[in-house]
C-alpha positions as CSV (number, residue, x, y, z in Angstrom):
1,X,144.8,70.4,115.4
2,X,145.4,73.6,117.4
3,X,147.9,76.6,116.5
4,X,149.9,75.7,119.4
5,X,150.0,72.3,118.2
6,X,150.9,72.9,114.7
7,X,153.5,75.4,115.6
8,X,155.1,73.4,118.7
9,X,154.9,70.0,116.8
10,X,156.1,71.9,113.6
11,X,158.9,73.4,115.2
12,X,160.5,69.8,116.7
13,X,159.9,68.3,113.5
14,X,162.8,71.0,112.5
15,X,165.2,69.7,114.7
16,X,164.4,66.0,114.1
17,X,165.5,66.9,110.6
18,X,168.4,68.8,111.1
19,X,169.2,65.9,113.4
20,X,168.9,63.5,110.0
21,X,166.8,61.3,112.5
22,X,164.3,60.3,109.5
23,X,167.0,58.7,107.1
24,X,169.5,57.8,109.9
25,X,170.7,54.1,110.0
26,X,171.0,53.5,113.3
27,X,167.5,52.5,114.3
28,X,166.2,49.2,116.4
29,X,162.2,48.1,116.3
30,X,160.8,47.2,120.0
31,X,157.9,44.8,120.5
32,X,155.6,46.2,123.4
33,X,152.6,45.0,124.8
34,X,151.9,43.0,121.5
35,X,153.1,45.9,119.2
36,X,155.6,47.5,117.6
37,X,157.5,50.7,117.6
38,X,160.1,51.8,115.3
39,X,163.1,54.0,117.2
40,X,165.3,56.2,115.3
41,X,168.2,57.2,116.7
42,X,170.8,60.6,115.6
43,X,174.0,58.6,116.7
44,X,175.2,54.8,117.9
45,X,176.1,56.2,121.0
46,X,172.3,57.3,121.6
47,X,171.3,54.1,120.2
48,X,173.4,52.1,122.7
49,X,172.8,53.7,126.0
50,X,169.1,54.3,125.5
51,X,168.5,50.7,124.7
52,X,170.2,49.1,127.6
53,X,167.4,48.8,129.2
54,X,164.5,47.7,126.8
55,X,167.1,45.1,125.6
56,X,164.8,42.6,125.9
57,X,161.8,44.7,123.7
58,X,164.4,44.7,120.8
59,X,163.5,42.6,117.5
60,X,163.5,42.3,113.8
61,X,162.0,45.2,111.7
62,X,158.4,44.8,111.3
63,X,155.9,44.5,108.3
64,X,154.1,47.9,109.7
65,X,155.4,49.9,112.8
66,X,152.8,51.0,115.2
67,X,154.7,54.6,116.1
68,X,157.5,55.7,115.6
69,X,160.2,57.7,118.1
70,X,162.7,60.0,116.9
71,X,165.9,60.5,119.4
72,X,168.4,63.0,119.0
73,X,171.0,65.7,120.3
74,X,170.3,69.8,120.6
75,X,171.6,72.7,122.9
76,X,169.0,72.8,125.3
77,X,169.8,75.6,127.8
78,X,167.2,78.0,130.0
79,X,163.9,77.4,131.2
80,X,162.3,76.5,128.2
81,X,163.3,75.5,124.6
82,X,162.9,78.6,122.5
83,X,159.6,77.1,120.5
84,X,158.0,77.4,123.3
85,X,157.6,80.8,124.2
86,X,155.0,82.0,122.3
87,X,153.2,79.4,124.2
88,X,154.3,80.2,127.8
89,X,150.8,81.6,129.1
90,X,149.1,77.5,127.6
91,X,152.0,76.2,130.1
92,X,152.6,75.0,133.5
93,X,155.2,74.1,135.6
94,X,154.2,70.6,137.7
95,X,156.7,68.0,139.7
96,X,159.8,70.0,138.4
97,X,158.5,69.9,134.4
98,X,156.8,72.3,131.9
99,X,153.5,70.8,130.7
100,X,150.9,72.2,128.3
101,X,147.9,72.8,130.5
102,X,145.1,70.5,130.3
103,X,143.1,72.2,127.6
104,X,145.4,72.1,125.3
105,X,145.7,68.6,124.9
106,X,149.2,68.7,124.1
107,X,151.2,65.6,125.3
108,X,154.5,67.4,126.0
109,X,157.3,67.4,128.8
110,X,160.3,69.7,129.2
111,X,162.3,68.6,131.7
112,X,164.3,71.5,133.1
113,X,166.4,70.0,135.6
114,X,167.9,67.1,133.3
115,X,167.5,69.4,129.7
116,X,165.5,67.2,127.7
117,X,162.0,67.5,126.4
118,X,159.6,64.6,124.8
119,X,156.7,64.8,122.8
120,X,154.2,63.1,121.3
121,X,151.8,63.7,118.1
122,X,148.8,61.1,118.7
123,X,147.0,61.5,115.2
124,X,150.5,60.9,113.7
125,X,152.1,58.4,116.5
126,X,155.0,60.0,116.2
127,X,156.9,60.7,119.5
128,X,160.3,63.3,120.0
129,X,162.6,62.6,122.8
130,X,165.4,65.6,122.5
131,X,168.3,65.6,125.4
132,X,170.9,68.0,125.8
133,X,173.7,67.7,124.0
134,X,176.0,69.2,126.8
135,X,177.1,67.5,129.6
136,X,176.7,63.6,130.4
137,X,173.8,61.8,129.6
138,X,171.3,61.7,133.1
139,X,170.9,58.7,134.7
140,X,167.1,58.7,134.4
141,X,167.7,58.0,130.2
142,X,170.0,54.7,131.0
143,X,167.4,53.6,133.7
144,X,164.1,54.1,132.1
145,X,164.1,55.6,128.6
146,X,161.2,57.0,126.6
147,X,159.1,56.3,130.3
148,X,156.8,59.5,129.0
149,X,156.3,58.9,125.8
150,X,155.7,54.7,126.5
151,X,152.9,56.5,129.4
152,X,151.0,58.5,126.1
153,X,151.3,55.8,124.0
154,X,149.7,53.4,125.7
155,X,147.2,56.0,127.5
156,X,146.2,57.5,124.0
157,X,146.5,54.9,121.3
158,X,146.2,51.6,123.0
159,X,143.8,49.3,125.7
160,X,147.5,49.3,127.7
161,X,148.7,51.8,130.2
162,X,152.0,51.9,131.8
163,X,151.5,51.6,135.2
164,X,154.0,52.2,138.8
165,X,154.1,48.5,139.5
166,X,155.7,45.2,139.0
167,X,154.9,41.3,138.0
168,X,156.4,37.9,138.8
169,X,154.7,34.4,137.9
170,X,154.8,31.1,137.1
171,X,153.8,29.2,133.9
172,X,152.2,32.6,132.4
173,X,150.3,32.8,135.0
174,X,151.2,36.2,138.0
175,X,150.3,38.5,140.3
176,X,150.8,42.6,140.1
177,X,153.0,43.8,143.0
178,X,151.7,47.2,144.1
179,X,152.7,49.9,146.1
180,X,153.9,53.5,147.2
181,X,157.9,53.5,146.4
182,X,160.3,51.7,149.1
183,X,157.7,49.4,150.0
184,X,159.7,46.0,148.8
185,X,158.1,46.1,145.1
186,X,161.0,45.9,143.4
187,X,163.3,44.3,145.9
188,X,160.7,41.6,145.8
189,X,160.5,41.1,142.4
190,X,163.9,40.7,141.3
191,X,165.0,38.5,144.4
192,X,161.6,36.2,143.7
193,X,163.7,35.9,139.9
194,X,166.5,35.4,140.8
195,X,165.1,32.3,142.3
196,X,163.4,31.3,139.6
197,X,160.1,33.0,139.1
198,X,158.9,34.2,136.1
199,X,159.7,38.3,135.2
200,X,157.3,40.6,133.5
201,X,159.2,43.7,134.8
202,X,160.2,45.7,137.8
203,X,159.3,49.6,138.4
204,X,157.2,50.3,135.3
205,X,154.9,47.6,133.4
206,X,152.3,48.0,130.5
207,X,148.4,46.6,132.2
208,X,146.0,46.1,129.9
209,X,142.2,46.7,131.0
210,X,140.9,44.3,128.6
211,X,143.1,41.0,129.2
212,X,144.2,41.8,132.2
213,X,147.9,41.4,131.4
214,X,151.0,42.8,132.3
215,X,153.7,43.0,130.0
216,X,157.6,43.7,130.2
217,X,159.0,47.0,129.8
218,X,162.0,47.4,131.2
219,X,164.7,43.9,131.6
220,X,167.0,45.9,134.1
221,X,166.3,46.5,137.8
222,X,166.9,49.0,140.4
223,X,166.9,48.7,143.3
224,X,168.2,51.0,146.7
225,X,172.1,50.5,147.6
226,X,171.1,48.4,151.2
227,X,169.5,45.9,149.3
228,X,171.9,45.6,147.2
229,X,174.4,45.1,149.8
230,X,171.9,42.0,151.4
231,X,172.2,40.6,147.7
232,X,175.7,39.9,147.1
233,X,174.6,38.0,144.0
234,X,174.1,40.9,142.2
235,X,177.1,43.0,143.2
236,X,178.9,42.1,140.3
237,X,175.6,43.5,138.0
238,X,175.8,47.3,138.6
239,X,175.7,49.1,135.8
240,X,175.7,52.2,137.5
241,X,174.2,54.7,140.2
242,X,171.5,57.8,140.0
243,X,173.1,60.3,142.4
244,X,169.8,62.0,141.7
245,X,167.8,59.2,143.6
246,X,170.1,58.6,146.7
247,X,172.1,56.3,144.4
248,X,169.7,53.8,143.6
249,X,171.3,51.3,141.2
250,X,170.9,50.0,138.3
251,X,171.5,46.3,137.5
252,X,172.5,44.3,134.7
253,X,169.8,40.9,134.8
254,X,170.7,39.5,131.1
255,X,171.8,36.8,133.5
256,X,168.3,35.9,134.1
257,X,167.6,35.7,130.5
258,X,165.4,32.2,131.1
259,X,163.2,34.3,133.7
260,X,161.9,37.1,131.4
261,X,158.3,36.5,130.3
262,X,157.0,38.9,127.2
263,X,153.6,38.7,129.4
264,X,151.6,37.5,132.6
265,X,148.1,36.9,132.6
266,X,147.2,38.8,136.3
267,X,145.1,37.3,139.0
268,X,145.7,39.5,141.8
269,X,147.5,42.4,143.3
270,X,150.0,42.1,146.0
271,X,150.8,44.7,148.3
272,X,154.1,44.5,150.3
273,X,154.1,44.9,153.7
274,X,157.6,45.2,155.3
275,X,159.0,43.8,158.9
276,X,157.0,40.5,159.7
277,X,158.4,37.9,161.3
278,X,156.7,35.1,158.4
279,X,156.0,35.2,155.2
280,X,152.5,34.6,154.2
281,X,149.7,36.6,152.3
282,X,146.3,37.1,153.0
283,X,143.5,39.3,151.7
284,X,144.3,42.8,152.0
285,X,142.3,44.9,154.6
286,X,142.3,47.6,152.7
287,X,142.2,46.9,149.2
288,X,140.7,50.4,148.0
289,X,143.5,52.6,150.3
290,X,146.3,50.0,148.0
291,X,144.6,50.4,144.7
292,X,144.0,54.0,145.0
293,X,147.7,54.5,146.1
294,X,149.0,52.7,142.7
295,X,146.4,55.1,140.7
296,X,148.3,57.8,142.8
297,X,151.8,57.1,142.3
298,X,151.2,56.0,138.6
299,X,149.3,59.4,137.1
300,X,151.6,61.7,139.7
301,X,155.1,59.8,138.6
302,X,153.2,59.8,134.5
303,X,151.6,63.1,134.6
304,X,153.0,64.9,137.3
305,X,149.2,65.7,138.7
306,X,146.3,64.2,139.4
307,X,144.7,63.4,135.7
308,X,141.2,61.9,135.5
309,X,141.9,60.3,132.4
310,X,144.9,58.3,133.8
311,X,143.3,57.7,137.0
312,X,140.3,56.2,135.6
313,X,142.6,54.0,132.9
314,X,144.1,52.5,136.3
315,X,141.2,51.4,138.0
316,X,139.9,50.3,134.6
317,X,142.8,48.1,134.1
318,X,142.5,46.6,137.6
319,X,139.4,45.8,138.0
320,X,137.9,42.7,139.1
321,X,141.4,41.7,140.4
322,X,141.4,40.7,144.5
323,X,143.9,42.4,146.4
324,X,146.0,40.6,148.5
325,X,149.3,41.6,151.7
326,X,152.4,39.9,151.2
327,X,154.1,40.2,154.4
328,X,157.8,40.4,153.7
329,X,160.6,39.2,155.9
330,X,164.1,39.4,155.8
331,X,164.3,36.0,154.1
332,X,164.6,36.7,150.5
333,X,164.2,32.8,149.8
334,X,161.3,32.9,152.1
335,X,159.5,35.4,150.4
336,X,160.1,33.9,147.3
337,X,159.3,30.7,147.9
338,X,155.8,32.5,149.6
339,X,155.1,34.0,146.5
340,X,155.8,31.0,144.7
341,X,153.2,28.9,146.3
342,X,150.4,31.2,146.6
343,X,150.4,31.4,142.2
344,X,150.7,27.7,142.5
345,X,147.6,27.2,144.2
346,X,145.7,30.3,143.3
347,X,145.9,30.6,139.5
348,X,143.0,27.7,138.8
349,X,146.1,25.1,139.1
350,X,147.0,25.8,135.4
351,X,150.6,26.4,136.1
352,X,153.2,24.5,134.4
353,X,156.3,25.2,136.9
């Protein structure tokens, strides 16, 4: 291990203990992608906002913990937590957020805009998520918690990797939907549950490249305040607004409890494309310009630049899968229904629903 790692890694282990994070009692296990992580939380209140949305992950305590994630409370205030200015000239500033350069081989994040950093220690799995403890709580920790350190776990330890996507099915069986943001992903996904189709996740899901799974992150959704208001089913589901992101909102789909699927074995990729007058998919005509637009929009949103490593881990995890155009109408039912008999007929008839 580097200086700059010892030093850095070192120096948050510090504040994880003055936090008392190690023997704290409020803690919660999540099962992920087949695993199992161990969270330990400063405070309840932590523990019950930052779980809200992994609900669904939560689970008994385990026989052995794969990692383990330490979440707590400090005074974070300038550009930079303190520790980290002996280290200033190994940094960069990418997509808003200080990251080690490349070298380094460092997986760490400050985030000086919201006032939190997170960190990872591969060789120990141990991974530090630190927010301010002035001010309220950003949306972007309700909404999709630990997102950064879920991205090195599963890049660094694992076959998985958490990828800018989402996944419906039937009888275990799914399709990947894919695509650059306010393209109908998520919109998609969550109307095509709500009307009873299998839910591996919306946003953010864990693809492994050896199985050629997808598996469920996050149970809430979020989806742009128009759709919302063309859903009235799930106006009585907000759970709140990111004024950050135009006030894209966050819903409450416990409802749908029956819908949620651990995992979907994937089959193909579906690519949303917006205003037809039908619904109906058919083989994409350009399947490299969609697959190379989710390796885009997952290592930029993951990494905050172009990485090799992650863009490679995308294509490895898709591969071999066809990629298919879902052309999306203004008929939610429509499209659902669509969706619902293309997995029908195309996933080898093995489908149970």
């Amino acid at each position: 291990m580097s200086i700059a790692k010892k030093e850095i890694f070192a120096a948050i282990r510090s504040g994880v203990e003055r936090a008392g994070c190690r023997h704290s009692n409020q803690k919660a296990w999540l099962r992920l992608g087949g695993k199992y992580l161990e969270l330990r939380f400063e405070t309840a209140f932590l523990k019950e906002k930052l779980l809200l949305s992994v609900a669904r992950l939560v689970c008994g305590q385990p026989e052995k913990s794969d990692a383990v994630i330490n979440v707590w409370q400090e005074r974070l205030d300038g550009n930079y937590p303190e520790f980290c200015r002996p280290f200033l000239g190994k940094m960069l500033w990418r997509g808003g957020s200080l990251f080690f350069k490349e070298e380094v081989s460092l997986p760490f994040l400050y985030d000086g805009t919201n006032r939190y950093f997170t960190a990872f220690d591969v060789e120990e799995k141990r991974g530090y998520y630190c927010l301010n403890s002035g001010g309220e709580l950003p949306f972007l920790h309700i909404c999709h918690p630990f997102r950064q350190i879920f991205h090195w776990w599963s890049l660094l330890t694992t076959d998985y990797l958490l990828v800018h996507a989402a996944a419906v099915g039937m009888g275990g069986k799914g399709v990947g939907l894919v695509g650059a943001g306010g393209r109908g992903k998520s919109t998609t996904a969550i109307s095509a549950m709500a009307r009873g189709l299998e839910f591996a996740g919306d946003d953010y899901v864990l693809f492994s490249q050896t199985e050629k799974k997808a598996s469920l992150v996050y149970s809430t959704g979020y989806l742009n305040p128009n759709m919302i208001a063309r859903m009235p089913e799930f106006a009585e589901r907000i759970l709140g607004r990111d004024p950050a992101r135009k006030d894209k909102t966050l819903l409450d789909l416990s409802d749908y409890g029956s819908s949620f699927v651990p995992e979907l074995e994937l089959f193909a990729l579906l690519h949303p494309v917006l205003g037809s007058i039908r619904a109906e998919i058919r083989p994409s005509l350009q399947p490299l310009k969609v697959t190379t637009a989710l390796a885009v929009s997952t290592t930029i949103q993951n990494e905050g630049w172009m990485s090799p490593p992650v863009l490679h881990r995308v294509f490895a995890c898709i591969k071999g899968l066809p990629v298919y155009d879902i052309a999306l109408t203004g008929d939610f039912s429509g499209n659902a229904d669509c969706l619902r008999d293309f997995i029908l007929k195309r996933s080898d008839g093995k489908c149970t629903k």
